[in-house]
N, C-alpha and C positions, 0 to 999 in steps of 0.2 A: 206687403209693406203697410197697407191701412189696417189690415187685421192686426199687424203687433204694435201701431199707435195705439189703435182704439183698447187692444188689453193691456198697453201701458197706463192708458189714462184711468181705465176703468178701477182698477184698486185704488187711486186716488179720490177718485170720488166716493169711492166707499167710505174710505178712511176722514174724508173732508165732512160727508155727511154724521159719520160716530160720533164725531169730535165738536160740530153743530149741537148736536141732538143732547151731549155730556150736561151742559146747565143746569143746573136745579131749578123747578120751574119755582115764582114768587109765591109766598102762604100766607093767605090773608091773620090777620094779627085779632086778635079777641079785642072785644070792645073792650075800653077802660071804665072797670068799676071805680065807683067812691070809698066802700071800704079798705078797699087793697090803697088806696092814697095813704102813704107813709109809710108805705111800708117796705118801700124799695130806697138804696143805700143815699141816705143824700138827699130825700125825699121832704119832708119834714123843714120846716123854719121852726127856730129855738124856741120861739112863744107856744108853740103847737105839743112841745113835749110834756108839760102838765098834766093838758086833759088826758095825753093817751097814758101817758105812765101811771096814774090815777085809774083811769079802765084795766090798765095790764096788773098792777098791784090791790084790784076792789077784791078778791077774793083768797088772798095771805092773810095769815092771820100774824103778819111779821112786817107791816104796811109801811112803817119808820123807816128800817132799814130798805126795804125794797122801792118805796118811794126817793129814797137816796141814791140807791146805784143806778135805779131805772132813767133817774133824771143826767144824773151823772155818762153814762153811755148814752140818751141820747144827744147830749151835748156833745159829746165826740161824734156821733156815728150818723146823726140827725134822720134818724130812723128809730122804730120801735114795731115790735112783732106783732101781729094782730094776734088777737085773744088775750088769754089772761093767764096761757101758761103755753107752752111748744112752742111752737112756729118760728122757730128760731133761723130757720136755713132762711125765709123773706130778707134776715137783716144779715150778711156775711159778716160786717163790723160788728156789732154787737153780737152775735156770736162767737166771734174769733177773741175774743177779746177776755184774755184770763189773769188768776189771781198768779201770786208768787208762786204759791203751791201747783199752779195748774188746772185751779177748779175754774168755774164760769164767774165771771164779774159782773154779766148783766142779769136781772130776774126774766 
């Protein structure tokens, strides 16, 4: 009788320990740069969209309009891509965000 408690219990306790042990253990998080500041969605206060749309449109040779829609999306999206050309996946809003046609609305 005690041998087939102790082998009832014992699967249990295997099974209690699997199930313990399943957690994903905690990951520590990467220090926060200052460049990456603004560039996550929502990030950005409205006054701050100037300078960087200004940085992301210094190297178009189309700076009127890019300076317009740049400013324009980050007033929706209060974010803007670091660099001066890609990095578009940083801002989801500002890259989701398309013309009638389907083409991209932000530079």
């Amino acid at each position: 009788m005690e041998k087939k408690l102790s082998l009832g219990i014992l699967p249990l306790l295997i099974m209690f320990l699997l199930v313990g042990t399943n957690s994903p253990a905690p990951q520590p998080q990467p220090p926060s740069t200052s460049p990456m500041y603004g560039t996550t969605p929502g990030n950005l206060h409205p006054q701050e969209c100037l300078p960087r749309c200004t940085y992301r449109c210094s190297k178009t040779q189309y700076k009127k309009p890019c300076m317009f829609f740049c400013q324009k999306c980050c007033a929706k999206c209060l974010c803007v891509p670091p660099g001066t050309y890609g990095n578009k996946q940083f801002c989801p809003c500002y890259n989701n965000w398309k013309t009638k046609r389907g083409g991209p609305k932000c530079p």
